[in-house]
C-alpha positions in Angstrom: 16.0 23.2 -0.8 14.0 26.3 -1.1 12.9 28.5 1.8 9.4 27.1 3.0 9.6 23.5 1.7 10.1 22.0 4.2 7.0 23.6 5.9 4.9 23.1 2.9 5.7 19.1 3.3 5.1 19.5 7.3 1.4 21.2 6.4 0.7 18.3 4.1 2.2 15.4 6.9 4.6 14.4 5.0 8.3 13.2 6.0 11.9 13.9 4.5 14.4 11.5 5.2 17.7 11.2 4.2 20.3 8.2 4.4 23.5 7.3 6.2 24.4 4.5 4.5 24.0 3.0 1.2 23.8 -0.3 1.2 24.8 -0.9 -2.6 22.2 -3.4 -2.9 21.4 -2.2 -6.5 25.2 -3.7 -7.5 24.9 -6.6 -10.4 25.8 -10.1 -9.6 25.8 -9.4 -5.6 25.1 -12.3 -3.4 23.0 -12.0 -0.7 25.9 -12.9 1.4 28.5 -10.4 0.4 25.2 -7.6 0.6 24.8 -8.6 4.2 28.4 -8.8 5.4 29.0 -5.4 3.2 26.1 -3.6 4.7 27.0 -5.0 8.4 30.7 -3.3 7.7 29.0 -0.3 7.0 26.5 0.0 9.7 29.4 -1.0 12.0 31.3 1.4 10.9 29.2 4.4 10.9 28.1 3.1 14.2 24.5 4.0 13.6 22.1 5.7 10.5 20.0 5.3 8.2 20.1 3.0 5.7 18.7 2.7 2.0 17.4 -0.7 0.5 15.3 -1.1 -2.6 12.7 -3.3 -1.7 12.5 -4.4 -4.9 15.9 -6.6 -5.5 15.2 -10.2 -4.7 19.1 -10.1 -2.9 17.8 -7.6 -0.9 15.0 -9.4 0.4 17.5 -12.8 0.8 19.6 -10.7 3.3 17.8 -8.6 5.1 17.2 -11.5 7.3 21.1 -11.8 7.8 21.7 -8.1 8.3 18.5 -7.4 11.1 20.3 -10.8 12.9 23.9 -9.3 12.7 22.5 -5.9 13.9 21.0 -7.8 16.9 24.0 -10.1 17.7 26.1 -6.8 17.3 23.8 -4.3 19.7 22.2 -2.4 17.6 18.9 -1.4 17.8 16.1 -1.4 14.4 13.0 0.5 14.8 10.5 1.1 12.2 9.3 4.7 10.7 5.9 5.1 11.4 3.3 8.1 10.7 2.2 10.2 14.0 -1.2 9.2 12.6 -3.2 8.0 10.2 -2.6 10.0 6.5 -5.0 11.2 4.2 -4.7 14.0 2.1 -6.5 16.9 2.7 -9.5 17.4 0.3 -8.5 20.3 -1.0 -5.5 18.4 -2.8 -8.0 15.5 -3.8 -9.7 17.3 -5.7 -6.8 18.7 -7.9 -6.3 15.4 -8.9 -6.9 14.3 -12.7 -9.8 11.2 -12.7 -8.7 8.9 -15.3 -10.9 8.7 -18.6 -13.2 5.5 -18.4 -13.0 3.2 -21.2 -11.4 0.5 -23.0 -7.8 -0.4 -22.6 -8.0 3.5 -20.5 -5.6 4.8 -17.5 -8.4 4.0 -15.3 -8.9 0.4 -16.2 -4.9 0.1 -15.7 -4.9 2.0 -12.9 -7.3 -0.3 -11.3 -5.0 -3.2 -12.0 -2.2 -1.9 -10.9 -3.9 -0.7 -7.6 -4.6 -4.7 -7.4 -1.5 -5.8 -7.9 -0.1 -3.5 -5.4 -2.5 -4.5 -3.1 -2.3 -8.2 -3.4 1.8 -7.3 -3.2 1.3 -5.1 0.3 -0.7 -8.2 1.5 2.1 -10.8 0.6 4.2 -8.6 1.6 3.0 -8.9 5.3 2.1 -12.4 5.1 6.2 -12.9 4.6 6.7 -10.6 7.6 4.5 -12.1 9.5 6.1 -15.7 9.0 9.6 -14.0 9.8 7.9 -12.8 12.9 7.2 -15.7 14.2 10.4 -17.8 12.7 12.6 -14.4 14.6 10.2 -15.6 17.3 10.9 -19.2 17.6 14.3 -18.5 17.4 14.4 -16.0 20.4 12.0 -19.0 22.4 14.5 -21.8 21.5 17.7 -19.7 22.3 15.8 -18.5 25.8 15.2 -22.7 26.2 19.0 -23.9 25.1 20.3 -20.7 27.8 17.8 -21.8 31.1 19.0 -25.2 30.3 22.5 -24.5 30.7 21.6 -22.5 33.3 20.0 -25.3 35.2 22.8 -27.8 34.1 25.3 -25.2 35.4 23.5 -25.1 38.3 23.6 -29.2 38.9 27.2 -29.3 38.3 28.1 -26.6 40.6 25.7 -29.0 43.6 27.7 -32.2 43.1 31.2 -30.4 43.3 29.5 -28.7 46.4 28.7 -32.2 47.5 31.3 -33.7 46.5 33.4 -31.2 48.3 31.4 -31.6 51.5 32.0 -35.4 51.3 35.9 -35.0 51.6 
């Protein structure tokens, strides 16, 4: 990388990340199964990282739900990348940018509907993560349940042998 680029994409608050692992979720005819076992090896392996997805492979999506739950079972901890604050370019760079012609069939008109799409795909998007939310949630609530009642059962048994023991 040349001297100063980094600095140059500091000034203008943006991040450089690199990854650990690949998860080889671009592969054709991989199952969503042997993606999450394969990535799981990997993570397991490299004992911690970074790891690239494309977001836009429907496997990906059907094991990403297996591969945050194996990360969980195994210790591992996922945290999320988020900006120190809120970004938006500085105005100096806005206004270097090309306005599409008006017009139609123009740039702009497609533009515009792509912009929609994107946003109606960003707001799906967190509708499904929302949903695995709570399911991750309901899971965690009926796990913490099935525990306290073995707990409690435990608990019972170990009082009649007490009992029991007293009785004799």
């Amino acid at each position: 990388m040349p001297a100063g680029s980094l600095d140059y994409l500091k000034e203008r608050g943006i991040s450089l990340w690199y990854t650990d692992i690949a998860s080889g979720d671009a592969e054709p005819d991989l199952t969503a199964s042997k993606l999450a076992n394969r990535t799981l090896e990997r993570i397991r392996e490299a004992g911690r990282g970074v790891v690239q997805f494309h977001d836009t492979r429907k496997v990906t999506v059907d094991a990403l739900d297996s591969i945050l739950t194996g990360l969980k079972l195994s210790g591992f901890k996922v945290v999320q990348i988020v900006p120190v604050e809120n970004f938006s370019p500085k105005p100096d760079y806005l206004g270097a940018l090309p306005m599409p012609a008006e017009g139609p069939g123009s740039s702009a008109r497609v533009s515009r509907t792509l912009l929609g799409v994107a946003r109606r795909r960003v707001q799906q998007n967190e509708l499904e993560r929302a949903v695995r939310r709570r399911m991750v949630q309901q899971r965690e609530a009926t796990l913490k349940r099935r525990v306290r009642q073995s707990e409690l059962e435990q608990a019972e048994r170990r009082r009649r042998v007490s009992r029991r023991d007293d009785a004799q």
